[in-house]
VMD Tcl script that draws the C-alpha trace (Angstrom):
set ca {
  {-46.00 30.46 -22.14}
  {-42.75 29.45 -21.40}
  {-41.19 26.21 -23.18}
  {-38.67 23.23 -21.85}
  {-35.54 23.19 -23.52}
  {-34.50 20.12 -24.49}
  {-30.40 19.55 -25.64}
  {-30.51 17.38 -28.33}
  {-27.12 16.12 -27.79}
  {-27.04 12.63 -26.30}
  {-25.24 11.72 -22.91}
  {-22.04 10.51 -23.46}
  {-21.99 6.75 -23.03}
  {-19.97 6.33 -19.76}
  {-16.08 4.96 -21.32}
  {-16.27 1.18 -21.47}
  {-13.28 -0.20 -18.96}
  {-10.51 -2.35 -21.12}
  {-11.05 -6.37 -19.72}
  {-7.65 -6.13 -17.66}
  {-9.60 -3.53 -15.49}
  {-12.45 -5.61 -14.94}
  {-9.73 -8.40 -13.78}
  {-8.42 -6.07 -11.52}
  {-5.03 -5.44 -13.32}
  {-4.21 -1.90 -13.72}
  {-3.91 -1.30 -16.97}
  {-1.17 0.95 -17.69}
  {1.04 -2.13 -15.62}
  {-0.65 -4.92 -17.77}
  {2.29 -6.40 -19.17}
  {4.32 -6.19 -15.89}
  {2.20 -8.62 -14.22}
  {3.02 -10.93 -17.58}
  {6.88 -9.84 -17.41}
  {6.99 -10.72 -13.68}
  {5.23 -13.82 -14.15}
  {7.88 -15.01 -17.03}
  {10.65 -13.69 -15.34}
  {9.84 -16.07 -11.83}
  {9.44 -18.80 -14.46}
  {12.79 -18.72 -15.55}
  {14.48 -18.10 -11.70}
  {11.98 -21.14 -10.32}
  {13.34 -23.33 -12.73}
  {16.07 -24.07 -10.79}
  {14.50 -24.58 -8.04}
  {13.68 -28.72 -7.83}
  {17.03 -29.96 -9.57}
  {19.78 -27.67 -8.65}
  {20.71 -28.95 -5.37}
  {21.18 -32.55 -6.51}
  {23.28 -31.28 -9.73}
  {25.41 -29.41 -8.01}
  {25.97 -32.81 -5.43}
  {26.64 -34.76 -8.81}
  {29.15 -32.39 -9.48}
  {31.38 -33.12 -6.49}
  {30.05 -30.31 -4.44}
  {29.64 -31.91 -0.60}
  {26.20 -31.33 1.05}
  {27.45 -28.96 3.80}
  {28.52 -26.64 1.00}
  {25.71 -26.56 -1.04}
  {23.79 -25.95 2.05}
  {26.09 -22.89 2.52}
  {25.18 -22.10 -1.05}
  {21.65 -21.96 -0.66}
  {22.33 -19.93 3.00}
  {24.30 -17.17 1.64}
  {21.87 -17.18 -1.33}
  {19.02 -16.61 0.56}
  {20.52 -14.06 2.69}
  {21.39 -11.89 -0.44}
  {17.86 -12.14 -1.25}
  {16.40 -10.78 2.61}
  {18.79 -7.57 1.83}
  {17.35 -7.49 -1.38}
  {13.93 -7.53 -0.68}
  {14.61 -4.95 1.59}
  {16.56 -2.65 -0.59}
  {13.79 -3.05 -3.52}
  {11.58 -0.76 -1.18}
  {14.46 1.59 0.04}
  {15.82 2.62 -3.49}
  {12.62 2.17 -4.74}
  {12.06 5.63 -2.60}
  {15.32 6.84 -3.66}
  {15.03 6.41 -7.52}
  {11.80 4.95 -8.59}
  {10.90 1.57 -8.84}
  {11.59 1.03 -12.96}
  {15.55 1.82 -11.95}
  {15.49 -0.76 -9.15}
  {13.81 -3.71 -11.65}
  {16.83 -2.17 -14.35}
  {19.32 -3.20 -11.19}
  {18.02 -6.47 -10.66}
  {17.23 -7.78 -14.25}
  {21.54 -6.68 -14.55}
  {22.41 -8.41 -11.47}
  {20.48 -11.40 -12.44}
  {21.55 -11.95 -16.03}
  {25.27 -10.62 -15.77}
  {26.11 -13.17 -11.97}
  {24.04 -16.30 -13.83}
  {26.16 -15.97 -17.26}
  {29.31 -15.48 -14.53}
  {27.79 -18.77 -12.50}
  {27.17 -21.06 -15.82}
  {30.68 -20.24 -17.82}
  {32.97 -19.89 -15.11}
  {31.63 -21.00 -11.87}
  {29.79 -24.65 -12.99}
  {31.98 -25.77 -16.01}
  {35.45 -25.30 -13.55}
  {33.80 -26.88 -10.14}
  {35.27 -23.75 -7.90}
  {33.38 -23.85 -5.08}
  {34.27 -20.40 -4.26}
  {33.07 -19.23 -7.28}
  {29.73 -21.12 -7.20}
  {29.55 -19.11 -3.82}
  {30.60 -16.02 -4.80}
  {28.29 -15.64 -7.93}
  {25.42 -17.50 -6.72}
  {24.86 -15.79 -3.70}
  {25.66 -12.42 -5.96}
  {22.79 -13.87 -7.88}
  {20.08 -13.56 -4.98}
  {20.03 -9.94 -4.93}
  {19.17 -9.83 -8.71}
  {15.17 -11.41 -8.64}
  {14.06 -9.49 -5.14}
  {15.28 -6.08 -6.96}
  {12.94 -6.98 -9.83}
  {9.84 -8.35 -9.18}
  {9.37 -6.49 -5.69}
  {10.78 -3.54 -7.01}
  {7.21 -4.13 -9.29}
  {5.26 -4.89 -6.28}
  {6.40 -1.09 -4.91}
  {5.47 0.00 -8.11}
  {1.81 -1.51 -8.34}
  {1.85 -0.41 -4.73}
  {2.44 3.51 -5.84}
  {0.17 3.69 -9.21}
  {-3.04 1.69 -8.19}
  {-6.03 2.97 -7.30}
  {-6.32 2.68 -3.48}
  {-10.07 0.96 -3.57}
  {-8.47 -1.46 -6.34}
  {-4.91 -1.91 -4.54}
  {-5.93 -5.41 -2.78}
  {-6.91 -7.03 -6.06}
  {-3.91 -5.82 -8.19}
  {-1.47 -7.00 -5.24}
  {-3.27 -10.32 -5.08}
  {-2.49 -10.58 -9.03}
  {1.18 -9.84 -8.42}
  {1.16 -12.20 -5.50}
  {-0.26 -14.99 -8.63}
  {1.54 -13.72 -11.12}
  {5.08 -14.58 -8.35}
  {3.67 -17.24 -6.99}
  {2.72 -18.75 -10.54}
  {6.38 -18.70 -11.93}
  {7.94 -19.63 -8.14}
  {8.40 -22.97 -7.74}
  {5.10 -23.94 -9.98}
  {5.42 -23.21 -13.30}
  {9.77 -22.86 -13.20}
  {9.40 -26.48 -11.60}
  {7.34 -27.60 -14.66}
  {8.93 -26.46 -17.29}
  {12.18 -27.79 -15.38}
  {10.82 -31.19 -15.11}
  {9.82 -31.44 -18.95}
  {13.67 -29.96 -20.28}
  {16.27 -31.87 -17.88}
  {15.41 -34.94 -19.36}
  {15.34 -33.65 -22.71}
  {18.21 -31.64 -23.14}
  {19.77 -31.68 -19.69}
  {20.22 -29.72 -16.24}
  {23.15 -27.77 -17.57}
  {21.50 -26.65 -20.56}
  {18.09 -25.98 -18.68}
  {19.85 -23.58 -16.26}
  {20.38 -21.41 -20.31}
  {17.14 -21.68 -21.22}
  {16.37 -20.08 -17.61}
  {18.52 -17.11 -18.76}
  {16.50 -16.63 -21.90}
  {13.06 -16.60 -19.68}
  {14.51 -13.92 -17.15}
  {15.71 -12.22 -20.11}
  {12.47 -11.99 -21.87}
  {10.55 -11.58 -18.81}
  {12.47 -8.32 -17.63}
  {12.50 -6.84 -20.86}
  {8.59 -7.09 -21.56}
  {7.78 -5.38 -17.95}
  {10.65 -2.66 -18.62}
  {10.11 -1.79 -22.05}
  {6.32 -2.14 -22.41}
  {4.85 -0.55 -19.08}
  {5.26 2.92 -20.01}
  {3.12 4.36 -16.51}
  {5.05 7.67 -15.44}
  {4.84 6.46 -11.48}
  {7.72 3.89 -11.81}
  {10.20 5.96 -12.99}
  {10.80 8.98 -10.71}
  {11.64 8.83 -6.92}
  {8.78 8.16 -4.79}
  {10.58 9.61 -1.43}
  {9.49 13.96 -1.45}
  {11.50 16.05 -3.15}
  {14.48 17.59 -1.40}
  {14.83 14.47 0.85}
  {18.73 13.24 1.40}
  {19.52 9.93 -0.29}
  {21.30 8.93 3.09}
  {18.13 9.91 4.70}
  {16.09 7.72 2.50}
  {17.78 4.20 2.83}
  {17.70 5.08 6.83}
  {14.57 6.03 7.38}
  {13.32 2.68 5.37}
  {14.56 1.01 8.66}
  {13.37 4.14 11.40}
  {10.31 3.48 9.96}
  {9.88 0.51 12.08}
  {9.50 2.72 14.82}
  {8.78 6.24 13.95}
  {5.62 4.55 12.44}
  {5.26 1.64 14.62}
  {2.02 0.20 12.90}
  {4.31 0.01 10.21}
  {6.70 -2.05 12.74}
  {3.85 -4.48 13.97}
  {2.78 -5.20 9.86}
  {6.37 -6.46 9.66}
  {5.97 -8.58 12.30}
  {3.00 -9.83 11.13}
  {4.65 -10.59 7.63}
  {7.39 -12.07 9.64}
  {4.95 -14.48 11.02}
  {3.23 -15.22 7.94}
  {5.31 -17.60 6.12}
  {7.48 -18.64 9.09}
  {5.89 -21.55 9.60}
  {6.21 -22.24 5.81}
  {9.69 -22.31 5.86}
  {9.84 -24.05 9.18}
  {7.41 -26.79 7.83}
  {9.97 -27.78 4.85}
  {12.66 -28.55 7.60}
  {10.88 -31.58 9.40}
  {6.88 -32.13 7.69}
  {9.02 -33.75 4.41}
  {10.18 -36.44 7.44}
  {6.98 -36.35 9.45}
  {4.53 -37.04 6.28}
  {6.90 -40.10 5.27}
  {8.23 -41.87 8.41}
  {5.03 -40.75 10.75}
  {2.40 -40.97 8.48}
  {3.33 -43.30 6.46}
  {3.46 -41.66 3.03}
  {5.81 -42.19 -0.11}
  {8.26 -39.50 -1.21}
  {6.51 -38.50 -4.29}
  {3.09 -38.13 -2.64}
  {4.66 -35.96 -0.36}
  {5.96 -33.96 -3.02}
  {2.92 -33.71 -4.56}
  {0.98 -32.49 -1.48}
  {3.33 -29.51 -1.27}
  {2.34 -28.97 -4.98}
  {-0.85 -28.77 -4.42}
  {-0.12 -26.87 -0.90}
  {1.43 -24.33 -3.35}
  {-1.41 -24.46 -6.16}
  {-3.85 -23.69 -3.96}
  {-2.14 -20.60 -2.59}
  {-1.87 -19.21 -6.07}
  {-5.37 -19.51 -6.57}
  {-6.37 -18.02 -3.28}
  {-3.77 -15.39 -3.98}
  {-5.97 -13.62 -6.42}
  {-8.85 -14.63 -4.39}
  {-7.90 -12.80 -1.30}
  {-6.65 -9.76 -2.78}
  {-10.36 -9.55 -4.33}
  {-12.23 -10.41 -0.63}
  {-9.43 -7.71 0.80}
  {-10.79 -5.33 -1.09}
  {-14.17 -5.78 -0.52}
  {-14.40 -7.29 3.15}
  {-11.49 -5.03 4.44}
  {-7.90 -5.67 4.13}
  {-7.26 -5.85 8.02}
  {-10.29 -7.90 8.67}
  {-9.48 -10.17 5.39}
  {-5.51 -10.60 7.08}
  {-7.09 -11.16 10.55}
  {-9.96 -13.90 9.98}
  {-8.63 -15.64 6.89}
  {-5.03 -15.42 7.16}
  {-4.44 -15.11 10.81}
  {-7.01 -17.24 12.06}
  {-7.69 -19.18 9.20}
  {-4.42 -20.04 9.04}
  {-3.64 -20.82 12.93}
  {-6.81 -23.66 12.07}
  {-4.96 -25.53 8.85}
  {-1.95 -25.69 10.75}
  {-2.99 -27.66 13.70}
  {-5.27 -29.87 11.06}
  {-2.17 -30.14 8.88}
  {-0.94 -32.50 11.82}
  {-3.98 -34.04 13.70}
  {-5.85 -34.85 10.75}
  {-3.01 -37.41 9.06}
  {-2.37 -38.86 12.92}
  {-6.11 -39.06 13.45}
  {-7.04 -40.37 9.66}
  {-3.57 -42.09 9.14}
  {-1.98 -42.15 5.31}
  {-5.38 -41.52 4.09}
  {-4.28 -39.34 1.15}
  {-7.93 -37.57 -0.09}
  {-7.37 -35.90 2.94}
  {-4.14 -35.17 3.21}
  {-4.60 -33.51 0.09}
  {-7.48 -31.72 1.40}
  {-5.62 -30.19 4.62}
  {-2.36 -29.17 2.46}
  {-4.93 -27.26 0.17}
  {-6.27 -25.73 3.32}
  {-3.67 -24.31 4.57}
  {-1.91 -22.96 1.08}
  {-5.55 -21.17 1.23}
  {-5.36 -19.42 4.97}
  {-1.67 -18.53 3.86}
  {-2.93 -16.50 1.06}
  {-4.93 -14.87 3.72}
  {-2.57 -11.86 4.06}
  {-2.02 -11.00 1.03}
  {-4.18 -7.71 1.49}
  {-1.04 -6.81 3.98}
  {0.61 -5.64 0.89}
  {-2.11 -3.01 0.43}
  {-2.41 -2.34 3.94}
  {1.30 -1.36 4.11}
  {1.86 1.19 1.83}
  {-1.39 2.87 2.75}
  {-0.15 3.24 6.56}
  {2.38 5.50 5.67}
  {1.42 6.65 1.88}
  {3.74 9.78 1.93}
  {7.03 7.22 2.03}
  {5.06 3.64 0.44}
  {8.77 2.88 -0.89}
  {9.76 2.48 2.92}
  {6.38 0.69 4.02}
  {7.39 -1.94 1.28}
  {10.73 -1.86 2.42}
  {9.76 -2.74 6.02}
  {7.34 -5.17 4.64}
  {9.85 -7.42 2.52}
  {11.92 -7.00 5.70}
  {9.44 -9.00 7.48}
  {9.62 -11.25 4.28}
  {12.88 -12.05 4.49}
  {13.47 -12.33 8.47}
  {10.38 -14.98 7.77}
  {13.10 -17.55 6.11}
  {14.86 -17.11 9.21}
  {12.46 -17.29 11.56}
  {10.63 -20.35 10.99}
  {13.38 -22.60 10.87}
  {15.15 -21.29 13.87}
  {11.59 -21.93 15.89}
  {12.14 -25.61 14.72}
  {15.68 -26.07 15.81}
  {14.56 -24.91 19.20}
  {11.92 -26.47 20.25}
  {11.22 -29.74 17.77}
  {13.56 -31.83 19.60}
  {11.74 -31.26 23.29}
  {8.51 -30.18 22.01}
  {8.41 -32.30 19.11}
  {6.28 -32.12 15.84}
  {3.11 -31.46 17.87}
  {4.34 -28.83 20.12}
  {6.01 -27.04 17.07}
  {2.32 -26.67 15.29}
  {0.97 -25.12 18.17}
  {3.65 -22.83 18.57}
  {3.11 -22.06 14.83}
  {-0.79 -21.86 15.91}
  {-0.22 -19.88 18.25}
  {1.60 -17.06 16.48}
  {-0.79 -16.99 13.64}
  {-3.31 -16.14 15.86}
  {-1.00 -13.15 17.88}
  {-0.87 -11.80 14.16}
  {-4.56 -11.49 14.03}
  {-4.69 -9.60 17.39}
  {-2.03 -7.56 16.17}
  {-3.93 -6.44 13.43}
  {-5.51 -4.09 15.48}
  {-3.17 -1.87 15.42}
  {-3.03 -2.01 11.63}
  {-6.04 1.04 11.42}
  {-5.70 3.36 7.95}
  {-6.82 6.79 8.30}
  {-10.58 7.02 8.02}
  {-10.83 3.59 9.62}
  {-14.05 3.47 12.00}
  {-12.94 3.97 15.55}
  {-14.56 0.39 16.23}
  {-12.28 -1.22 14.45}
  {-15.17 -1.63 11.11}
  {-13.37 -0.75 8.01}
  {-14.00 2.50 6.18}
  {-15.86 1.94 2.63}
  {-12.87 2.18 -0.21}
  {-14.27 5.37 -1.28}
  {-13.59 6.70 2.51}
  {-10.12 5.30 2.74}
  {-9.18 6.74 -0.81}
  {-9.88 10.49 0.55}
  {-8.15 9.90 3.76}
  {-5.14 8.74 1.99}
  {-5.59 11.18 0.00}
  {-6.04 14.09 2.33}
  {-2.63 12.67 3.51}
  {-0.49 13.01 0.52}
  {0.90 16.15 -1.17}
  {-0.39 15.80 -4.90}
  {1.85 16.09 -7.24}
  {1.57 17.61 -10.72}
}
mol new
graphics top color blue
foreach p $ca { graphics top sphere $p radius 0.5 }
foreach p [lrange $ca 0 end-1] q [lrange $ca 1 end] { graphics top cylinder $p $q radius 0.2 }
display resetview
């Protein structure tokens, strides 16, 4: 007769996930989503007020404009260099660079630069200053980028993307608007020190995940080689070239829209100053929201399909209703409100692109980032220079549907934006199928 053995030992209880996993949040990089997040507080405090101080302080308009230009220009390198030395020596050594720049040009800018009125100090350490936050927080995004699970990678981007977002102008206005009053702009710009100060130290000291601080380029590759190939990249891989662009076209319109919608929503539709202030607050609350949101949908709907439908032509929709509802409706302000918070949605739309990126070329995801933030940055140039050229014979109507019109080239161009193990109809590949194609694709390291 023979008998059924039976183990007496119980299954082991499959390992309960920690609540940051459920979120979405990886949780060896926990407390750099909270770091970044209280870092961009303290360097979007500055951000509503500093303008007009430094015009109270004698500083003519053209200058600070020049301010602001060379500024942002700093920051485009910067965003690119996060991903190139990010390759070259890990992404933990890049956010150690830009926390330093950051803290040692603002002490420069506040004792030296502000309390003497030398314009070409304000220049010189101010725009010094703009390399400091891009070396930080997207030097995280590479990061997050390089440790995440691929099938999670969409959701833990669309938390950085919050967490950014969150402290960039929202919260850093807010806690701006409650201090000036109370102990003054000058001071306020301090207590901004203190918040970057806190913020980089909590994401440097307390994420202790091994990915972040070695190289992520192959072993044996030359540094020179490195920072060049983060721009050959653009067309030795050229999906890699066409996800720039479509970053590029992203938030071009965004920037373009702050040159002339201030004047269109006030003399055109009719509108005070403050509400139109506070419908690009709520243009900008939204997209935080749908931030997180997106990066969730990406991962479960498809990253290229998410960028496509609700970014490329989501977003080519709010834009033309952005204008022809408040002509149509007039300074009706419910739905005003309503289109703003539309199109801060479709925006949000690409956030997956930050997943796709990395996974297009996941043997060099340092460069991928580096050639995405390069679209970033050429974005703040783009949209602006689109307005200068054609608002004055096209005016605000024709500059829309340009705007339109490239939002929905960067959904057809998504096309081309195919990870290996990608259906050859274009359907994406279940997470599980893109995770061994990647990983078929990368030399794994001990």
């Amino acid at each position: 007769m023979s008998s059924t053995h039976i183990d007496p030992r119980p299954e082991a209880a499959p390992a309960r996930r920690h609540w940051t996993e459920r979120i979405g949040i990886p949780r060896p990089l926990a407390w750099g989503f909270i770091g970044v997040l209280i870092f961009m507080i303290g360097d979007g405090v500055e951000a509503g007020y500093l303008s007009p101080y430094l015009l109270d302080q004698g500083v003519p308009g053209q200058r600070v404009a020049l301010v602001f230009t060379v500024y942002g220009t700093t920051a485009s390198i910067a965003a690119w260099f996060s991903g190139a030395l990010s390759d070259l020596w890990g992404p933990r050594r890049v956010m150690w660079t830009g926390l330093a720049i950051w803290v040692s040009c603002h002490i420069l800018f506040l004792t030296t630069a502000l309390t003497t009125v030398d314009y070409r100090l304000i220049l010189l350490t101010y725009g010094l200053r703009g390399f400091g936050y891009p070396l930080f927080a997207f030097g995280f995004l590479v990061w997050v980028a390089a440790a995440t699970p691929q099938k999670r990678l969409g959701t833990a981007v669309g938390w950085f993307w919050f967490a950014f977002t969150g402290g960039l102008p929202t919260l850093g206005s807010l806690v701006a608007s409650g201090l000036v009053p109370w102990i003054g702009a000058y001071s306020t710009l301090w207590v901004a020190l203190g918040l970057i100060v806190i913020g980089g130290l909590i994401a440097l000291l307390l994420v202790r995940e091994p990915t972040g601080h070695r190289r992520l380029a192959p072993e044996g590759e030359r540094p020179i080689s490195t920072l060049l190939g983060s721009l050959s990249i653009l067309w030795r891989r050229p999906r890699i070239g066409v996800g720039a662009v479509v970053r590029t076209i992203n938030t071009a319109p965004q920037f373009g829209f702050l040159v002339f919608l201030p004047v269109f929503f006030t003399e055109t539709v009719g509108f005070a100053l403050e509400e139109w202030l506070r419908l690009l607050t709520v243009m900008f609350a939204t997209n935080i929201v749908f931030n997180l949101a997106f990066g969730v949908i990406g991962d479960r709907m498809g990253w290229r399909r998410t960028v496509a439908w609700c970014g490329g032509v989501g977003s080519a929709v709010s834009v033309l209703a952005l204008y022809y509802v408040p002509v149509a409706a007039g300074p009706q302000y419910a739905l005003a409100v309503l289109v703003a918070a539309f199109y801060g949605a479709t925006l949000a739309g690409y956030v997956p692109l930050s997943a796709l990126m990395p996974s297009l070329a996941p043997e060099h995801k340092g460069q991928a980032m580096a050639a995405l933030n390069l679209g970033a940055g050429a974005s703040v140039v783009a949209g602006p220079a689109i307005v200068a050229v054609f608002l004055e014979p096209l005016g605000v109507a024709g500059v829309m549907w340009i705007f339109a019109i490239l939002y929905l080239v960067s959904a057809v161009m998504t096309v081309f934006l195919r990870l290996p193990g990608e259906e050859s109809d274009g359907t994406a590949a279940p997470a599980a199928d893109r995770v061994r194609a990647t990983e078929a694709t990368v030399p794994q390291r001990e």
